[in-house]
C-alpha positions in Angstrom: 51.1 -35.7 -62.9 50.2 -39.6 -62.2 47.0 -40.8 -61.3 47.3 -41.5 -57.4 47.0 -45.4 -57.6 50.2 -45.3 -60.4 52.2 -43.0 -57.8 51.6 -45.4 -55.0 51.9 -48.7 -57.2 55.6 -46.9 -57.6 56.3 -46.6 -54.5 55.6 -50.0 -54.0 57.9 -51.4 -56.6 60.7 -49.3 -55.2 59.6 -51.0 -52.1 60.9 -54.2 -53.4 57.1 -55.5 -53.1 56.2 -55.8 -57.1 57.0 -55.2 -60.2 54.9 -53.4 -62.4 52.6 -55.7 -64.4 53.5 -58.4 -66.1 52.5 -62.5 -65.5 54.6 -63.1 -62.8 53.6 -63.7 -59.3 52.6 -60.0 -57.5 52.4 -58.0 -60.2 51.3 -54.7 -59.3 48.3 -53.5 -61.6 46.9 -49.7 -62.0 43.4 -49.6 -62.2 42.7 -53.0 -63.6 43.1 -56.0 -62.4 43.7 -58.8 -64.7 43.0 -62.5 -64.9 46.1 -63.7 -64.5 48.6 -63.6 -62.2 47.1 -65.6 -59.9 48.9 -63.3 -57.0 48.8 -59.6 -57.8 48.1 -56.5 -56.4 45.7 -54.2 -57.7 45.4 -50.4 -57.2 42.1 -48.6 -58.1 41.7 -44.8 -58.0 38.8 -44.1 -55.8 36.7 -40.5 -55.8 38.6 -38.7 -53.7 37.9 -35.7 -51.2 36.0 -32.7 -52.3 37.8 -30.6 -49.8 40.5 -29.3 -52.0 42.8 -26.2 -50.8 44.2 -23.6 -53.3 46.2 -20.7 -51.4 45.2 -17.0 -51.5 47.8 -16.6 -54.5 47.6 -19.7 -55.9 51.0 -20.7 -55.0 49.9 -24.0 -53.4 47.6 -26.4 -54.1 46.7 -29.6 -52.2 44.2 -32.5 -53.1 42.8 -35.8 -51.2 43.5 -38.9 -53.5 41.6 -42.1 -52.9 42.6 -45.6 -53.6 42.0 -49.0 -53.1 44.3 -52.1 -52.9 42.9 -54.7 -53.3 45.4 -58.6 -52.8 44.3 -61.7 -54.7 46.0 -65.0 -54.5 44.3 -68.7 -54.2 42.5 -69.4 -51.1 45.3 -71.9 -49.9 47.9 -68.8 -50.3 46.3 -66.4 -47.6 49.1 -66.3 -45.9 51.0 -65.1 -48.4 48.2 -61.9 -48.8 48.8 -61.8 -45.1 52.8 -61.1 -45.4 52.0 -58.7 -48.6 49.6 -56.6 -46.4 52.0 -56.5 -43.8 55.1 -55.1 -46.4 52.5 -52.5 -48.6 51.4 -51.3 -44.7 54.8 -50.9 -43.9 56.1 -49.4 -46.9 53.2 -46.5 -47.0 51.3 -46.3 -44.0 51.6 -43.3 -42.3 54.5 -42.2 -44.3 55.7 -38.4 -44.5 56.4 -35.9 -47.3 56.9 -38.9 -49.6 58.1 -37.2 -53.1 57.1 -39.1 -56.1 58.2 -37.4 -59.7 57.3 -34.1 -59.0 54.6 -34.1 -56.4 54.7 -34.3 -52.6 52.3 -36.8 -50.7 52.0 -35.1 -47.7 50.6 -38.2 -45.3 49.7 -41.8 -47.2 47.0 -42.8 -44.6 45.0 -46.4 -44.3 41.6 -45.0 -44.1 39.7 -48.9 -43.9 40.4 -52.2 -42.2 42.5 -54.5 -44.4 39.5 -57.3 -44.9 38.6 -60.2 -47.4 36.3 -58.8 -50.2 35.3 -61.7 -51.9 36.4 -65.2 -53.4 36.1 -65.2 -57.1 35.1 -67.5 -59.9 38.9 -69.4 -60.2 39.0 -69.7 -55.8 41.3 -66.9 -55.9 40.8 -64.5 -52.8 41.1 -61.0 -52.8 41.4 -58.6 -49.7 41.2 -54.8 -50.0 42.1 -52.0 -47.9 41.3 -48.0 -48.7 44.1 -45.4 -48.7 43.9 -41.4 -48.3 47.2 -39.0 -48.9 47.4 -35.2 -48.7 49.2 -34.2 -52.5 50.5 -31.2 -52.9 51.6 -29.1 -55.9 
């Protein structure tokens, strides 16, 4: 089983939104975000829900995953983080029994406002917005 932020950095490459790493323009990270790119997206595992379920015979279990994304590009290119928002919203917001390898996300869910974070050191903005999904196995 992935780590949640690697299962929905998938699903946005299928998406047609990324590819996975590399030093082109929106790579999609996992859990790091590294200095170059200039534009990339960036998914963090977060903590989580504490409110697991297990069934009475163990046949089902279900988890609450965490994430953030977080969107950088230079300050002159926040449109661009605008139109990437609107394509990662699109492609898993509110989506339904999503299957990804083996496991089931039963609801991907925006949990958090898509809002500006921070500039940093090289005028490069980044924007984040929080994600919650039901997995089951």
């Amino acid at each position: 089983m992935n780590v949640f932020s690697k299962d929905i950095a998938d699903l946005l490459v299928t998406a047609g939104i990324g590819a996975l790493g590399g030093s082109s323009d929106w790579g999609i990270f996992v859990n790091q975000e590294p200095e170059a790119p200039d534009k990339c997206i960036t998914i963090i595992d977060t903590d989580g829900s504490v409110d697991n379920y297990i069934s009475e015979d163990n046949a089902i279990e279900v988890d609450y995953p965490t994430c953030q994304i977080r969107i950088r590009a230079n300050v002159q290119d926040v449109n661009d983080i605008a139109d990437k928002y609107a394509a990662i919203a699109t492609a898993i917001n509110g989506q339904l029994s999503t299957v990804v390898g083996t496991i089931t996300y039963g609801v991907i869910s925006k949990t958090t406002a898509f809002e500006k974070l921070t500039i940093d050191e090289s005028a490069r903005v980044i924007y984040v917005q929080n994600y919650r999904a039901s997995r089951i196995y």
